[in-house]
C-alpha positions in Angstrom: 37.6 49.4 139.4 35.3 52.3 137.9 36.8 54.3 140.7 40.0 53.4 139.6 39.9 54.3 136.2 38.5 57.6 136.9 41.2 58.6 139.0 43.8 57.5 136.8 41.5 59.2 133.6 41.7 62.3 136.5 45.7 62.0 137.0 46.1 61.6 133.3 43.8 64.8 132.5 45.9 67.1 135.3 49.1 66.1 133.6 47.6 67.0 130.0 46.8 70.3 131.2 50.4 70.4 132.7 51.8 69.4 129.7 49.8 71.6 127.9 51.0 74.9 130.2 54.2 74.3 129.9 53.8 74.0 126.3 52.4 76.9 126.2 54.8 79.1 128.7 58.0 77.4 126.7 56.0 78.6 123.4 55.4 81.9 125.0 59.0 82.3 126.1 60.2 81.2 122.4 58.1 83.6 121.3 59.6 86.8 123.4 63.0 85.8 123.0 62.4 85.5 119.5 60.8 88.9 119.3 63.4 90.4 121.6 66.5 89.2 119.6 64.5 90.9 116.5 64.3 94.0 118.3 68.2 93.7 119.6 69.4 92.7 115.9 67.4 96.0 114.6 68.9 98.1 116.9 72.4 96.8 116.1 71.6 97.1 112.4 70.9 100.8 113.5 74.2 101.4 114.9 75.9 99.8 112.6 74.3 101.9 110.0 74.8 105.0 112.0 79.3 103.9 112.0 78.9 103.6 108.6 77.6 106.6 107.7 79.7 108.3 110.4 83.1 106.9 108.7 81.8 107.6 105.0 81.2 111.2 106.6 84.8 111.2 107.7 86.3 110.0 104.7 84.4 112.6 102.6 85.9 115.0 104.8 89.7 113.6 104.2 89.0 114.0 100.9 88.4 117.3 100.8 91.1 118.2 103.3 93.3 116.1 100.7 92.4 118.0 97.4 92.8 121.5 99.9 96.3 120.5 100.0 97.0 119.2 96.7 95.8 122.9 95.6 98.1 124.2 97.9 100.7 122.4 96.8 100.1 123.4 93.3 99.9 126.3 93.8 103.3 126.6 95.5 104.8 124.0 92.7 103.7 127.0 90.7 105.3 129.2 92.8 108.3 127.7 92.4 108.4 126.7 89.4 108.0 130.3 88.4 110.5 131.7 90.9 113.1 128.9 89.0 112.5 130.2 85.6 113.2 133.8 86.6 116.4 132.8 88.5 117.6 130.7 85.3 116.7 134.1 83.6 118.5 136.4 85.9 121.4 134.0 85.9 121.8 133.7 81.9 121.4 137.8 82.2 123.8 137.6 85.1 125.8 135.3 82.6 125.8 138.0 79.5 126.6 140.8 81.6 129.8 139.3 83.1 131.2 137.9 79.3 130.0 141.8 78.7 132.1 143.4 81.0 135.0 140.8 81.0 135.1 142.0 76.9 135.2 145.7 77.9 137.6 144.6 80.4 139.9 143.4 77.3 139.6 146.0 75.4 140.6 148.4 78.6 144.0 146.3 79.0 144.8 146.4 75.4 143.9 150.4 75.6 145.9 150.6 78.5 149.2 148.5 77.4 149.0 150.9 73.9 148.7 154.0 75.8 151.8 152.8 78.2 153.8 152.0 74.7 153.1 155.3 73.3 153.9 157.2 76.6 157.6 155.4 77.1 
């Protein structure tokens, strides 16, 4: 029976130390895959960080393009704007001129008709 028992206390001790490696290689696995999905969720922290920066980059440049063009813009609104007042000018001048010469134009046909009654 002594024989007995030490083989079974043997079997028992193998499958310990079985137990006890695997254990250990499943730990050691947990372990790397833990560190490994660390290191990938760093590196996609990194990218992301890299697209963010990238597209606030690229709307600072919109920006900028936008307020180029609102100057433009402004600038030609001035433009215009300027080029309207001196056409409303030149057309009230325009304006004067023509109830000007339509006046003189009067007074030529009432010249006229007298010097046609004192001729006949």
């Amino acid at each position: 029976m002594a024989r007995l028992d030490e083989e079974l206390f043997q079997a028992f001790y193998t499958d310990l130390n079985e137990v006890s490696w695997i254990g250990q290689e499943w730990f050691t696995r947990l372990v790397k895959s833990k560190d490994e999905e660390k290191a990938w969720l760093e590196g996609m922290m990194v990218a992301c960080q890299k697209e963010a920066k990238a597209a606030y980059q690229k709307a600072e440049k919109a920006e900028e393009k936008l307020m180029e063009h609102c100057a433009a813009y402004q600038k030609l609104y001035a433009k215009h704007d300027e080029l309207l007042k001196a056409s409303k000018e030149a057309d009230a001048q325009a304006q004067e001129k023509i109830q000007e010469l339509e006046g003189e134009k009067a007074e030529l046909k009432e010249k006229t008709a007298q010097f046609t009654d004192e001729i006949t």
